[in-house]
C-alpha positions in Angstrom: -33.5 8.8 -26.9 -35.9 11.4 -27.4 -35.8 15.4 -27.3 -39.0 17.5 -26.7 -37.6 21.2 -27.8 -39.9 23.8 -26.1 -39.9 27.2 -27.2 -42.8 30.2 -25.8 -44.8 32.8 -27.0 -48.0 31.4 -28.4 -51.3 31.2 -26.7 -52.9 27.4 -26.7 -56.3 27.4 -27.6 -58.8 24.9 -28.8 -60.4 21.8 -28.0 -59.0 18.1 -27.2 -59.3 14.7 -25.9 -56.7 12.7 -23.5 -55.7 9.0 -23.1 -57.9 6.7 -21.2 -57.5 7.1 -17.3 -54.4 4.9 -16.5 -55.8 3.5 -13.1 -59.2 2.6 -14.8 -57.5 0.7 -17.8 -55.5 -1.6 -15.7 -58.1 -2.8 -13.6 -60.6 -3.3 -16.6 -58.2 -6.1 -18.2 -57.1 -7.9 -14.9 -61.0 -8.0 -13.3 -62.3 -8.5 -17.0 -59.8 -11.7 -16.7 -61.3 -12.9 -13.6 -65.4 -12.5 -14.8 -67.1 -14.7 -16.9 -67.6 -13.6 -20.7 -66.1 -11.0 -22.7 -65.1 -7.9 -21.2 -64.9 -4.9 -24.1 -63.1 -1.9 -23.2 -63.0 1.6 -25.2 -60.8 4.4 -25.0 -58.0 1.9 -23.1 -55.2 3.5 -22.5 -52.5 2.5 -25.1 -49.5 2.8 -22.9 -46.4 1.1 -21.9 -47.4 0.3 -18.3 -51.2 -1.1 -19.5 -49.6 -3.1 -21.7 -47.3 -4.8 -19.2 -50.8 -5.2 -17.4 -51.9 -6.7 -20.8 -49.2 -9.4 -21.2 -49.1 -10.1 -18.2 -52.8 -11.3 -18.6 -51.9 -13.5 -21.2 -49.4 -14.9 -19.2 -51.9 -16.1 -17.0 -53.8 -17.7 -20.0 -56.4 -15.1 -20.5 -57.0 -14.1 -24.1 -57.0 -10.7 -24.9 -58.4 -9.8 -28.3 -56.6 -5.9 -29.1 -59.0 -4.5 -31.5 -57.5 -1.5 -31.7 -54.6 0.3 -30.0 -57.6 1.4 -27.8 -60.1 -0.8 -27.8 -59.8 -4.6 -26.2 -62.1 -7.5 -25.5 -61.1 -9.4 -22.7 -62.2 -12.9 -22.6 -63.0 -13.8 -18.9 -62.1 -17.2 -17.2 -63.6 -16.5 -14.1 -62.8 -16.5 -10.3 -60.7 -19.8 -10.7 -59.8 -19.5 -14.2 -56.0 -18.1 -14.2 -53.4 -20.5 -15.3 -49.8 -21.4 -13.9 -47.6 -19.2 -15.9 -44.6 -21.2 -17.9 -42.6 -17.7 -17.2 -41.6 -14.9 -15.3 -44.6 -12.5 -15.3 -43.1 -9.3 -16.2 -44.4 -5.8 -14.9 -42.2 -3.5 -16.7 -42.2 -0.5 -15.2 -45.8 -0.9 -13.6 -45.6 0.2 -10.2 -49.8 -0.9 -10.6 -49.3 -4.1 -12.2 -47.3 -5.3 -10.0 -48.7 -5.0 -6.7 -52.3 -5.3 -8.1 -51.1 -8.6 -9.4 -49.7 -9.3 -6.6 -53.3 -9.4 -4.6 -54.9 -11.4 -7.3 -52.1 -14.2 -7.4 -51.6 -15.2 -3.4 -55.2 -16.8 -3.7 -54.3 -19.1 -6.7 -53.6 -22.4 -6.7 -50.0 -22.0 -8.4 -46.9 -20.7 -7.7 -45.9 -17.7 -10.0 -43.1 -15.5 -9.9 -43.4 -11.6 -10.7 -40.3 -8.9 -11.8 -40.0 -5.7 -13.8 -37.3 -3.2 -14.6 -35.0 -2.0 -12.4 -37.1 1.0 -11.3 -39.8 -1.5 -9.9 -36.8 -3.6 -8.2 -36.3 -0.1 -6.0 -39.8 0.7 -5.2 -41.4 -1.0 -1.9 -43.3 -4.0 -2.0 -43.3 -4.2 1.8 -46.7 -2.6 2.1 -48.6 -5.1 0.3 -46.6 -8.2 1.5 -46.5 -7.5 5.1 -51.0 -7.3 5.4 -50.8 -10.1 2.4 -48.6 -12.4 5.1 -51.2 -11.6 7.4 -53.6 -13.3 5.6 -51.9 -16.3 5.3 -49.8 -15.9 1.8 -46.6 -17.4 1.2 -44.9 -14.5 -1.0 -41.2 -14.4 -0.7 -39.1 -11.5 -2.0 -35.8 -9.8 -1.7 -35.0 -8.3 1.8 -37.7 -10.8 3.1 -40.3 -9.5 0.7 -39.6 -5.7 0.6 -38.2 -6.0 -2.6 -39.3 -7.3 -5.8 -38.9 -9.8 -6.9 -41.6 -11.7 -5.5 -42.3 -15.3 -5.7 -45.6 -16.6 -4.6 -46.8 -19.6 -3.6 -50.5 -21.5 -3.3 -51.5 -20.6 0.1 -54.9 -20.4 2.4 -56.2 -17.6 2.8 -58.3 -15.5 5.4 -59.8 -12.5 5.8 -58.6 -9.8 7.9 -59.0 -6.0 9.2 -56.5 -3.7 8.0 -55.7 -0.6 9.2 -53.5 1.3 5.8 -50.9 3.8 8.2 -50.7 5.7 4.6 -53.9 5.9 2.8 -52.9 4.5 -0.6 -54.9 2.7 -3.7 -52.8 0.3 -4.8 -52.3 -1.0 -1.4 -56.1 -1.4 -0.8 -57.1 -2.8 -4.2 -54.4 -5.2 -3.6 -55.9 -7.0 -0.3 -59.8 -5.9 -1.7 -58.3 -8.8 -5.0 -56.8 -11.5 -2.7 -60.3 -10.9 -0.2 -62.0 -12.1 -3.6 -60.4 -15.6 -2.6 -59.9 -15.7 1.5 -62.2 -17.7 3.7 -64.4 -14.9 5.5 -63.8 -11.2 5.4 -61.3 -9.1 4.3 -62.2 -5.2 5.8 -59.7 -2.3 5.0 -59.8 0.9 6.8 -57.9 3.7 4.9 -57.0 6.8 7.3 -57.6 9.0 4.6 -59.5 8.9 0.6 -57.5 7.4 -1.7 -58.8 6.6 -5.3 -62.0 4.4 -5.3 -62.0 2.8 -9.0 -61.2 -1.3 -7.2 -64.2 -0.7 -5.5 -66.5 0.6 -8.4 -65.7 -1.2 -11.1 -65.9 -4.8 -8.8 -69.0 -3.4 -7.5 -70.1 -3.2 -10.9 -68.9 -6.9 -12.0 -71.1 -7.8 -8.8 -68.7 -8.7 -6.5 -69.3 -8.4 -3.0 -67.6 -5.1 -1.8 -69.2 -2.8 1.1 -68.1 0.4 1.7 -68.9 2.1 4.9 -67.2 5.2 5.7 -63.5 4.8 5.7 -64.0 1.3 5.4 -63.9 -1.1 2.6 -64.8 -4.8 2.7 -64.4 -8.0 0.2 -65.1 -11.3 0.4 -65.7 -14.6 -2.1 -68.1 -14.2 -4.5 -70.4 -16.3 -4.7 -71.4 -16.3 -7.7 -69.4 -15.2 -11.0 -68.4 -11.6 -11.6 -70.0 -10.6 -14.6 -68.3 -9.1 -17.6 -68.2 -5.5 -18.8 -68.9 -3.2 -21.4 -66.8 0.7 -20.4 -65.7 3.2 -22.1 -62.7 4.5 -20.1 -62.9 8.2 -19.1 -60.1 10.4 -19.8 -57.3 10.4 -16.9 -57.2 13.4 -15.1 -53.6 12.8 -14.2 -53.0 13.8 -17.6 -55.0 16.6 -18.1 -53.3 17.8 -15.4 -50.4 19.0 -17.9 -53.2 20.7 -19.5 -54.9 22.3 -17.1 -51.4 24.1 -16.0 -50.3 24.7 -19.1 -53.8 26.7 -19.9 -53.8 28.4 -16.7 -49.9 29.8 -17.3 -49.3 30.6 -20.9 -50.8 33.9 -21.6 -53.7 34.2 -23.6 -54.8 30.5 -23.7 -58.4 28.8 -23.3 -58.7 25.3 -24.0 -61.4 22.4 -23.2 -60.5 19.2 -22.3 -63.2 16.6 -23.2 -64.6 13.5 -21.3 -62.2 13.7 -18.3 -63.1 11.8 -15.6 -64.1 13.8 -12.3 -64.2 10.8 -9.5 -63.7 12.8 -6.6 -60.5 10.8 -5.6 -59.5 12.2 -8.2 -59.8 16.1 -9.0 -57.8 17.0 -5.7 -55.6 19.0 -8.7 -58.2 20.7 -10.1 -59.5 22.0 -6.7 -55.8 23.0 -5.5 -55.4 25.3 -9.0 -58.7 26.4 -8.4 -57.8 28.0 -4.7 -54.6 29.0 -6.6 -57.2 31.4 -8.4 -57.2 28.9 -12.1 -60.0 29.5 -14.1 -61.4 26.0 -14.4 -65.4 25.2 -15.3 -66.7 22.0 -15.5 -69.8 21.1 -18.1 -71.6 18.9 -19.6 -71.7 16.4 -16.4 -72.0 12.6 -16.6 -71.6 9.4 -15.9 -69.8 6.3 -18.2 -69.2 3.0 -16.5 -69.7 3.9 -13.4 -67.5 7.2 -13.0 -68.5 10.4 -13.4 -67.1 12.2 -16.7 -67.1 16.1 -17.6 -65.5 18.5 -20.2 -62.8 20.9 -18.3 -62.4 24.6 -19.9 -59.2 26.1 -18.6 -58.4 29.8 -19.7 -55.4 31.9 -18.3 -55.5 33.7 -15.0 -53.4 34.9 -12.5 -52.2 32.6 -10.3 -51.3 33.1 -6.3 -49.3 30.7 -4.0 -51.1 28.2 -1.6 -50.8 25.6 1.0 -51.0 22.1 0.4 -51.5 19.1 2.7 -53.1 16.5 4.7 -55.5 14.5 2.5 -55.8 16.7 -0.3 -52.1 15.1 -1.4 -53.6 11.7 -1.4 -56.0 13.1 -4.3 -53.2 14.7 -6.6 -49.8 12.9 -5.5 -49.5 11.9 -9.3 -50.1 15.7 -10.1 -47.6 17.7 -7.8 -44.6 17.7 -10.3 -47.0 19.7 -12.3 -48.5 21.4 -9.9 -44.8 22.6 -8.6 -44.9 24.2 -12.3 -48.0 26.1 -11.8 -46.4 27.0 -8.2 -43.4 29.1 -10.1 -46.1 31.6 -11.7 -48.2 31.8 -9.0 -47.8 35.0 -7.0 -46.5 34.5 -3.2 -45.2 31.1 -1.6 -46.3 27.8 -2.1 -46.0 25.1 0.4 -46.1 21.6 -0.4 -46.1 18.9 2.5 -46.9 15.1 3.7 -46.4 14.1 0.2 -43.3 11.5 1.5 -44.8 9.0 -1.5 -43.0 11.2 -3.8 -39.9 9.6 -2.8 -41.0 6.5 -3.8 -42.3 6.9 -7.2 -41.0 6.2 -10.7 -38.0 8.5 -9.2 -37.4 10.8 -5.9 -40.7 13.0 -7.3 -39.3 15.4 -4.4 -35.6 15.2 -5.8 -36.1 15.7 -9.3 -38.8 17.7 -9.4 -36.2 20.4 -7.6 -33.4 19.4 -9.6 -34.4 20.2 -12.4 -37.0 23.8 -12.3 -34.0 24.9 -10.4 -31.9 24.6 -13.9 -34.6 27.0 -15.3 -34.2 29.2 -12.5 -37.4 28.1 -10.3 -36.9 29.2 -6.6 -37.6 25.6 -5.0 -36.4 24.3 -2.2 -36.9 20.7 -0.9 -38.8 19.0 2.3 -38.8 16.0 3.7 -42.2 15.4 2.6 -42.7 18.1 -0.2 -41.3 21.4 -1.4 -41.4 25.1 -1.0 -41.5 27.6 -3.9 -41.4 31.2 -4.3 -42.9 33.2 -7.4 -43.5 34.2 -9.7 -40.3 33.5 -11.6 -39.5 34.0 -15.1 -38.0 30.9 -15.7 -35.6 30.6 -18.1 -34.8 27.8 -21.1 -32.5 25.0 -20.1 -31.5 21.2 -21.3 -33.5 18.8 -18.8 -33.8 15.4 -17.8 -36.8 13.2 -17.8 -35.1 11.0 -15.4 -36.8 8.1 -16.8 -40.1 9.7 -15.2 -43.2 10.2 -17.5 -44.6 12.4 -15.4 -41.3 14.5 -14.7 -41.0 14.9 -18.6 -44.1 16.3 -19.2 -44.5 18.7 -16.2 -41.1 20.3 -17.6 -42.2 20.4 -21.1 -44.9 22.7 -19.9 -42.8 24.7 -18.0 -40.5 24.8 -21.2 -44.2 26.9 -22.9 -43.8 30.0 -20.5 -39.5 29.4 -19.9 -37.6 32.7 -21.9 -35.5 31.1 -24.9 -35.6 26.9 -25.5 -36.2 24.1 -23.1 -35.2 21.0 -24.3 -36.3 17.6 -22.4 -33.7 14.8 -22.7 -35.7 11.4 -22.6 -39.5 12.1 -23.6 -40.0 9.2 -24.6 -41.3 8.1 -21.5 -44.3 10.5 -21.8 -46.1 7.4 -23.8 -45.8 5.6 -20.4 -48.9 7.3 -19.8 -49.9 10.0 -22.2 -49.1 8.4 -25.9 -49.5 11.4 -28.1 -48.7 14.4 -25.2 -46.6 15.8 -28.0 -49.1 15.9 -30.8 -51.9 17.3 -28.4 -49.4 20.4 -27.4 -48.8 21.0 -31.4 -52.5 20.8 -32.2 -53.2 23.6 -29.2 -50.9 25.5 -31.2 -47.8 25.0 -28.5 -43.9 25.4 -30.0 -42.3 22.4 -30.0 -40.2 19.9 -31.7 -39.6 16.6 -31.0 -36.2 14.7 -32.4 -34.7 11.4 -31.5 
């Protein structure tokens, strides 16, 4: 197990990079898979739940040439191309693999069989499975498909309309991939925006996706998707951490290079902007599709807001942090319809209290969010990562402005998706020790 040992005091400062953006990376390898010719992907992000995405691949036949850590050709096979698997496709802890997969496998003309750790066995599989039936696909699961595992068979599919009742990405890429092989049209309404990179980067490949409004809408190519060459902007998921832990530790100014800004996306950077953040964007662009910019964070004073309706959709990966930034804001911070949290790698809602309260955080749990009072000066404490990248970082960062040592039991599971969070604190000049 690892330790991240957090001590305060210095000022972070300087200039830096982050992984590849974690939603991007998975799609590029499993719609690379299903183009024809060689996909090449830069700045991937070298993580443990993009490689489950990875293997998973190549149990599915497709070749996947890794070039380095963070840079992979994928060879395509095309629309039909996928092979019966001889195993168990393993997700590991991907709650993306899985039910992307998922969507891309009820349209083949094998069975396969998909699992992952015990974490994904908790998580609900119910909302892809139940619109997926509804199509016509034969998946069967535990608790009649709300629970992985999953088992699929070859099955006919046809399109459908689709109301979401919770706007969420995975859930739409999922049926947008199996509309790629039903007979006629497969139309998704979302009642609210939820990250838009399934409909780009098919777009892109030439596949034919409409979007309308709040409506999406796939169907069977008909021709081939053609391959890509994208360089992966940064994830603003994680330069989340760093965007907080700029804003809160005294003195700091750092920029962030090559994040990407999709508006799905930035719903973080616009809530620590109304918190008063001082957060610029420059040097605007575009790669592969997405728009890409360099964030420059410098401390300010920070007051307490309220968060909800379809803002959470565009940071629900980000509140642990932003519950962080909530403790040295000035006044009360409401969080609310983020009842996703629940359902994450861990009880985002559960833990995220459990554990600022053990550094003295005034926060106090909803059924669909939190409530926190501050500024507090929060003080050092052993906590837990509960298994939850996310979780493990947003309390390293609290451990930079915490009185005395923080120490983070578990870190390991930062490089789930942020491989080098660590190093890229050190280098901003950050206190901190890591030990197994």
């Amino acid at each position: 197990m690892t330790h991240i040992m957090v001590a305060p005091g210095n000022a972070l400062t300087g200039a830096c990079s982050v992984p590849g953006d974690k939603s991007i990376s998975h799609r590029a390898v499993m719609f690379g898979a299903i183009a024809e010719g060689d996909t090449h992907v830069r700045n991937f992000l070298d993580g443990g739940d993009c490689r489950s995405t990875i293997e998973v691949m190549r149990g599915l036949g497709v070749q996947i040439d890794v070039i380095t850590p963070t840079e992979l050709i994928v060879h395509g096979r095309g629309l039909d191309g996928l092979q019966e698997p001889t195993d168990v496709l393993d997700c590991g802890n991907s709650g993306t693999t899985i039910r992307l997969l998922t969507g891309l496998l009820v349209g083949q003309r094998f069975a396969s069989f998909l699992n992952g750790t015990a974490q994904i066995r908790r998580r609900p599989m119910g909302r892809i499975v139940r619109p997926l039936r509804g199509m016509g696909a034969d998946i069967m699961g535990r608790q009649n498909g709300e629970y992985a595992p999953l088992g699929i068979r070859p099955a006919r599919l046809n399109g459908m309309e689709y109301t979401m009742p919770v706007a969420s990405a995975q859930v739409k890429s999922c049926l947008l991939l199996a509309g790629l092989y039903a007979h006629g049209l497969t139309l998704v309404i979302e009642p609210g925006p939820a990250r838009d990179h399934t409909e780009r980067m098919l777009a892109a490949m030439g596949a034919p996706i409409a979007v309308y409004g709040n409506k999406v809408s796939s169907e069977r190519p008909q021709s081939p998707l053609k391959a890509l060459d994208l360089t992966v902007p940064g994830d603003m998921s994680s330069a989340a951490f760093l965007l907080v832990a700029g804003a809160i530790t005294p003195g700091s100014h750092i920029t962030i290079r090559g994040v990407g800004v999709n508006p799905t996306r930035t719903g973080i950077v616009d809530a620590l902007m109304e918190m008063g953040a001082s957060i610029a964007f420059e040097n605007r662009r575009e790669e592969g599709g997405e728009p890409v910019a360099d964030l420059v964070v410098t401390a300010s004073t920070l007051r307490g807001a309220t968060f909800g309706g379809e803002q959470i959709v565009t940071m629900i990966d980000e509140l642990p942090i932003l519950a962080v930034a909530a403790t040295q804001a000035e006044g009360r911070t409401v969080v609310r319809d983020a009842h996703e949290l629940r359902v994450k790698e861990t009880d985002r809602i559960a833990t995220t209290v459990s554990e600022l309260r053990k550094l003295g955080a005034r926060i106090e749990p909803t059924a669909d969010g939190f409530i926190i009072d501050g500024p507090t000066p929060l003080i050092g404490a052993p906590v837990e990562s509960h298994d939850d990248h996310r979780l493990a970082m947003a309390m390293t960062v609290a451990g930079l402005v915490a009185r005395g040592q923080t120490v983070v039991h578990g870190a390991e599971v930062t490089g789930d998706s942020f491989p080098g969070f660590e190093v890229t604190l050190q280098a901003l000049g950050a206190d901190l020790l890591v030990s197994e």
